[in-house]
C-alpha positions as a printed Julia matrix, in Angstrom:
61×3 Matrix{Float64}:
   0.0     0.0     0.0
   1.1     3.66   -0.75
  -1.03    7.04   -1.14
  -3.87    5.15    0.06
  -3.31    2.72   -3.18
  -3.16   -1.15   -3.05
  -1.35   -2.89   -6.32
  -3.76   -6.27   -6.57
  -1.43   -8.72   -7.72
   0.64  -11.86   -6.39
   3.8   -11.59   -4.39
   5.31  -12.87   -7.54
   3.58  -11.11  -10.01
   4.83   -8.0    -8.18
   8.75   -9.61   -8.06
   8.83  -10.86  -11.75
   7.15   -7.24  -13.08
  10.07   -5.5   -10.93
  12.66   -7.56  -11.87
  11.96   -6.81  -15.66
  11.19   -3.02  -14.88
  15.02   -2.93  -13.05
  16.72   -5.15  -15.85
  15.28   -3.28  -18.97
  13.27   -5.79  -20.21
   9.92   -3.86  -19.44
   9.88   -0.52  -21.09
   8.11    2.25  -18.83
   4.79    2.67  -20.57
   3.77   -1.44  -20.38
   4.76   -1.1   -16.82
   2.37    2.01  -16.22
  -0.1     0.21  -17.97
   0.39   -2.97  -15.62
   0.22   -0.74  -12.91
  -2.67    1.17  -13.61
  -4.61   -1.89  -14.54
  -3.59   -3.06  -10.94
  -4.26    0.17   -8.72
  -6.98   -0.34   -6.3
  -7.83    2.67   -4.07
  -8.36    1.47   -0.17
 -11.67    1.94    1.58
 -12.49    5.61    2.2
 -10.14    6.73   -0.73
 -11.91    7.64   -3.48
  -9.67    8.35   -6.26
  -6.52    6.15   -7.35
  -4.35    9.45   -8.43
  -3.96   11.93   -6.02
  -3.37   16.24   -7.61
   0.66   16.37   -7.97
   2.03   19.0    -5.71
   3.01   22.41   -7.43
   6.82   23.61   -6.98
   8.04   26.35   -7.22
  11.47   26.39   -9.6
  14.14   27.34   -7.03
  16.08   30.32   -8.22
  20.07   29.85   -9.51
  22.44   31.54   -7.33
C-alpha cells in the first residue's frame, strides 16, 4: 500500500514485473499500464491518483 493505493497482484507477479522493470526488459509505458490496470484505491479513498504538488522552480544563485 502507498497514497492510500493497493497494487492487486501476487507476491510474484509484483517480483517478476520489478525484476523486468530494473533489468530493462519492461519498457516504462507497459509497466504504467500494468500498474494502472492493478491500482486499487483502499476503503475511504476515493480516487486512485492523487493532484501532484506544485513547486516552485528554485532560483540559480
Amino acid at each position: 500500500m502507498l497514497n492510500g493505493v493497493e497494487i492487486a497482484a501476487s507476491a510474484d507477479d509484483k517480483y517478476v514485473t520489478m525484476l523486468a522493470l530494473a533489468e530493462g526488459s519492461l519498457e516504462l509505458d507497459p509497466f504504467a499500464a500494468w500498474l494502472r490496470s492493478r491500482c486499487t484505491p483502499l476503503p475511504g479513498r476515493d480516487a486512485v491518483q492523487e493532484p501532484a504538488p506544485r513547486y516552485r522552480a528554485a532560483s540559480r544563485r
